[in-house]
C-alpha positions in Angstrom: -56.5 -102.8 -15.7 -56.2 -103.1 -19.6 -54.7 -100.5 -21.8 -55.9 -99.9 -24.5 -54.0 -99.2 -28.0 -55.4 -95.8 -29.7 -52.3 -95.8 -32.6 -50.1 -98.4 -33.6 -47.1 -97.5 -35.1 -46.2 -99.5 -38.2 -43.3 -99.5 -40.7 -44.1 -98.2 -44.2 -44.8 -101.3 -46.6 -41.7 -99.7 -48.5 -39.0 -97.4 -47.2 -38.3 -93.7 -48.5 -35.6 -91.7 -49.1 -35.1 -90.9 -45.2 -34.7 -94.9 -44.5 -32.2 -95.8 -47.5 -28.6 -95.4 -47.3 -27.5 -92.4 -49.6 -24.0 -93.5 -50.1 -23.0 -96.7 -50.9 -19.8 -95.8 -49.4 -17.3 -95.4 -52.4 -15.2 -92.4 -53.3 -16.0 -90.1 -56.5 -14.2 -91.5 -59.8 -12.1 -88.1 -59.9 -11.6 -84.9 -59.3 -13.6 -83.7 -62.0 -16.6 -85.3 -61.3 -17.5 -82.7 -58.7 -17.2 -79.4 -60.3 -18.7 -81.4 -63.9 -21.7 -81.6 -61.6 -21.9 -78.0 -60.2 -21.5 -76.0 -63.6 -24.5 -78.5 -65.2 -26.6 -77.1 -62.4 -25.9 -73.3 -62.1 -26.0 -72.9 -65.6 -29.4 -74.4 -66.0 -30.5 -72.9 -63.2 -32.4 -69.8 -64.9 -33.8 -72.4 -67.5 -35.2 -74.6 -64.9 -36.6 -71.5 -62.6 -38.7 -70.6 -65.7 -40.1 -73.7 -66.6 -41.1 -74.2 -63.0 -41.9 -71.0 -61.5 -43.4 -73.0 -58.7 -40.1 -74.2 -58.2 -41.2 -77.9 -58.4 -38.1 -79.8 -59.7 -35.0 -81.3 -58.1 -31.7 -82.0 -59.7 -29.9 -85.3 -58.2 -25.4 -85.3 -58.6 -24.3 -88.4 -57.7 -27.4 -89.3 -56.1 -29.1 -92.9 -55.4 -32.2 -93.7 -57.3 -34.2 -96.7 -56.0 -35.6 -98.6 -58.0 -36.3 -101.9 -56.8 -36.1 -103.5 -52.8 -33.3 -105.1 -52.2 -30.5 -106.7 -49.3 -28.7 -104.6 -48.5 -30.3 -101.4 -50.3 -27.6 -100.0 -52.4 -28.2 -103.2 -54.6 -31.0 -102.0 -55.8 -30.1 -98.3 -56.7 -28.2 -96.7 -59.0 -26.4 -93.6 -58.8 -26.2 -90.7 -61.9 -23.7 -88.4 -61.7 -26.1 -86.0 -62.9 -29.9 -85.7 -62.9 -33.1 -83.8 -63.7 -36.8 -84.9 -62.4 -39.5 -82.5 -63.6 -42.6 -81.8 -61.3 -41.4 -82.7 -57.9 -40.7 -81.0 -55.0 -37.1 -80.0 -54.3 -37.8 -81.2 -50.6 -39.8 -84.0 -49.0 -41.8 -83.1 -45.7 -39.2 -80.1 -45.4 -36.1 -82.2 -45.5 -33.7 -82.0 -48.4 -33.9 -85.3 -50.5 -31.0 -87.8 -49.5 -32.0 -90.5 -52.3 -34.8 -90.6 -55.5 -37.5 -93.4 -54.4 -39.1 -94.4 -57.5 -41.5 -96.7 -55.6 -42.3 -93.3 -54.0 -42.8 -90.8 -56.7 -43.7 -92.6 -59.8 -41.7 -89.9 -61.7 -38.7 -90.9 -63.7 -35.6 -88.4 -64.5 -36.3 -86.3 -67.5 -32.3 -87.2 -67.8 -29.6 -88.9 -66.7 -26.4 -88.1 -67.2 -22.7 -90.3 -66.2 -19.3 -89.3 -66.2 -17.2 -92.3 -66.9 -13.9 -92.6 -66.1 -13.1 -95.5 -68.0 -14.2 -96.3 -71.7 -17.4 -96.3 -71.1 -18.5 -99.9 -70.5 -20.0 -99.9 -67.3 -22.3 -97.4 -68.2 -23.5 -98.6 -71.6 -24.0 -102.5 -69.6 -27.0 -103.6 -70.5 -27.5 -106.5 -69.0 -31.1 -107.6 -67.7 -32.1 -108.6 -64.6 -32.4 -112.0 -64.1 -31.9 -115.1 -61.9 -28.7 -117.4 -62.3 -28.8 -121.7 -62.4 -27.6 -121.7 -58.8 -30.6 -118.9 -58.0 -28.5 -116.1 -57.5 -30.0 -112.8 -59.0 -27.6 -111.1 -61.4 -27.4 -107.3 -61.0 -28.7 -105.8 -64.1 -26.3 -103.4 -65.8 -26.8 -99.3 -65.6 -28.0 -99.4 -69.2 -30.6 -101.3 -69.1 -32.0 -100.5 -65.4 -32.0 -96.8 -67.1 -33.5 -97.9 -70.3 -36.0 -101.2 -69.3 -37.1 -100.2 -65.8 -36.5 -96.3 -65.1 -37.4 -95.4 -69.0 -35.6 -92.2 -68.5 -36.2 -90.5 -71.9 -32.7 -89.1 -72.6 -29.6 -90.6 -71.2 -25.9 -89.4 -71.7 -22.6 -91.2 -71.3 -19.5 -88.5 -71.1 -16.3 -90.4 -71.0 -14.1 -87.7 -69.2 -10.8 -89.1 -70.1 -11.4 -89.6 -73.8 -13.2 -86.3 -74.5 -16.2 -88.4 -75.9 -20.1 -88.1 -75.5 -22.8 -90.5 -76.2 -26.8 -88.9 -75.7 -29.2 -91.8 -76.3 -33.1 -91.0 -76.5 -36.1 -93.4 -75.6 -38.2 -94.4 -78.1 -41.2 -96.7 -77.9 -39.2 -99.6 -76.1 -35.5 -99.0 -76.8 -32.7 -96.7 -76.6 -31.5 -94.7 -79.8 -28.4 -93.0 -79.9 -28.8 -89.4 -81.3 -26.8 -88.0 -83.6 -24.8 -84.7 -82.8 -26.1 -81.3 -84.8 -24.1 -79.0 -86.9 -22.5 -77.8 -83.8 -21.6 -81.1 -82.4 -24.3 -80.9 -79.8 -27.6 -82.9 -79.1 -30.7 -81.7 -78.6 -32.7 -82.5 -75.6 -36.4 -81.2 -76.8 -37.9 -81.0 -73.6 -36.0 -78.3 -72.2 -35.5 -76.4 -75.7 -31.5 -77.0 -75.1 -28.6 -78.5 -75.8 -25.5 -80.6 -74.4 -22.4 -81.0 -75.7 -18.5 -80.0 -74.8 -17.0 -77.7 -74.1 -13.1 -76.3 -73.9 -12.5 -73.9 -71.2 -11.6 -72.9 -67.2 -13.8 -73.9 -64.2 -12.9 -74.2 -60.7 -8.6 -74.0 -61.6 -9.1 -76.8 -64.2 -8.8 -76.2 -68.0 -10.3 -79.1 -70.2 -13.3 -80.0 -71.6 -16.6 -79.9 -69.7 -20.2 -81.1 -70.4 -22.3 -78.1 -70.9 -25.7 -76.7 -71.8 -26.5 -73.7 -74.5 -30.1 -73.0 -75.9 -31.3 -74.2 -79.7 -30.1 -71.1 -81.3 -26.2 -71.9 -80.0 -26.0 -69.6 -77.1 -23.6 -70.9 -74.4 -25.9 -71.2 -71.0 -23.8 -69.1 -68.3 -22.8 -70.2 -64.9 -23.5 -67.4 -62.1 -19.7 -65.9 -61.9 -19.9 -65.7 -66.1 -23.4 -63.8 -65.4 -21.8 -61.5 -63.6 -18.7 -60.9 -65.6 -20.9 -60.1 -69.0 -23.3 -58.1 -66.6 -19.4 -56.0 -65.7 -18.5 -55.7 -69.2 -21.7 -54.5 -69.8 -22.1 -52.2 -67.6 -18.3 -50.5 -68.0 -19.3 -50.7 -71.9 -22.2 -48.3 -71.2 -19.9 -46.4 -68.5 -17.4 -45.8 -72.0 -20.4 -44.9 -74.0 -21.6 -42.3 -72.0 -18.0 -40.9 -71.1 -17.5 -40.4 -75.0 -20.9 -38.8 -75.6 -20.1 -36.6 -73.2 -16.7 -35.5 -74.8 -18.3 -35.4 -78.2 -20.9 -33.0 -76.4 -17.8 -30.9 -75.2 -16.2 -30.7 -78.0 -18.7 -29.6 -79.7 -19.4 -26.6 -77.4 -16.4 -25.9 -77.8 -16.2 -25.6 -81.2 -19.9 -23.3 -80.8 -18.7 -21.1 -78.6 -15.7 -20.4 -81.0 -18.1 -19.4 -84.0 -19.1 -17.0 -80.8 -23.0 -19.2 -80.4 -23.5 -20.0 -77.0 -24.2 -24.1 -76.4 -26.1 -23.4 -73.5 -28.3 -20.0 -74.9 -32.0 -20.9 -74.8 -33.6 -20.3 -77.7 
């Protein structure tokens, strides 16, 4: 009796994000890094739900991006703390993303963003790939893999401890660092915003924090700032009508003393 085959089950010439490690197993560089993350993305939120109504977009923190094969994996990833990828699907075949497969998607980040801990150096590496005397490949640094192979058009380096923030634009073949506006912050075009810093509370730490506001200067709010301006708001317009209505009784008050009766129709 012969059997035979009606589907053969191969592996995928190249793996996705469900078959690629997403960690390589390290811990965060502090305890900032975290909540830095979370207040990019809710306060951008709104932005990002009207430029894609369809809701085609996903936001990577601290997520791998594979760019290249390698052994093991992680090798050939690397890792913003932040990230933005227009025109893709927050999900893949209903599962939430674990990693960014370039060799998948075709679509780089809009941008990139890192929080260093250090100076700065690891993240501004931009050494190329290439292949040692002894035949050993040498791991390109972040820079460059961003700049070279990624071409992710805006790029940001935040060192955390010194309070300092690079934003470096692609154009034609190289990276150019941007200069700040009157307002210290850069402008990334795409989105019609800014980034810059910012001096405030989040999440029981006071310091400075990488934030968003629109071209005209306008601080983008996180959800729990939404609601406390929609609260002021709405006790300012509670005060508002509370005096009306004593200016309103007052004044017939004063009517009913000149002997007119307020509430007489004519």
């Amino acid at each position: 009796m012969t059997t035979t085959a009606t589907q053969i089950d191969l592996p995928p010439p190249f793996p996705d994000h469900t078959q690629l490690p997403e960690s390589d197993g390290t811990f965060v560089k502090n305890f900032q890094e975290h909540p830095q993350s979370l207040i990019l993305t809710d306060s951008i939120g709104p932005i990002l739900q009207q430029r894609h109504p369809d809701g085609r977009y996903a936001i990577g923190q601290d997520c791998g991006i594979y760019w290249r094969e390698t052994s093991p994996p992680e090798k050939g990833a690397e890792a913003p703390d932040w990230f933005y990828v227009p025109n893709v699907p927050p999900q893949l075949n209903g599962e939430i993303r674990r990693s960014y497969v370039l060799w998948r998607e075709f679509l780089a980040p809009m941008i990139a963003l890192e929080f260093a801990s250090g100076d700065g150096e690891e993240e501004r590496d931009a050494t190329p790939l290439s292949v040692s005397a002894q035949g050993e490949t040498i791991k390109p640094g972040k820079f460059w893999v961003y700049e070279q192979i990624m071409r992710i058009p805006y790029y940001g380096i935040y060192e955390v401890k010194n309070g300092k923030l690079e934003v470096y634009h692609l154009k034609d073949v190289y990276y150019q660092k941007l200069k700040p506006n009157e307002r210290g912050h850069y402008l990334i075009a795409p989105l019609n915003v800014e980034l810059g810093l910012w001096q405030g509370s989040y999440q029981n730490q006071t310091q400075l924090w990488l934030r968003w506001w629109d071209s005209k200067g306008n601080l983008l709010l996180i959800g729990e700032e939404r609601a406390e301006q929609e609260r002021q708001r709405a006790e300012q317009e509670r005060q508002r009508a509370e005096q009306a209505e004593q200016k309103a009784a007052k004044l017939a008050e004063r009517l009913r003393a000149m002997g007119i009766d307020p509430d007489a129709n004519d």
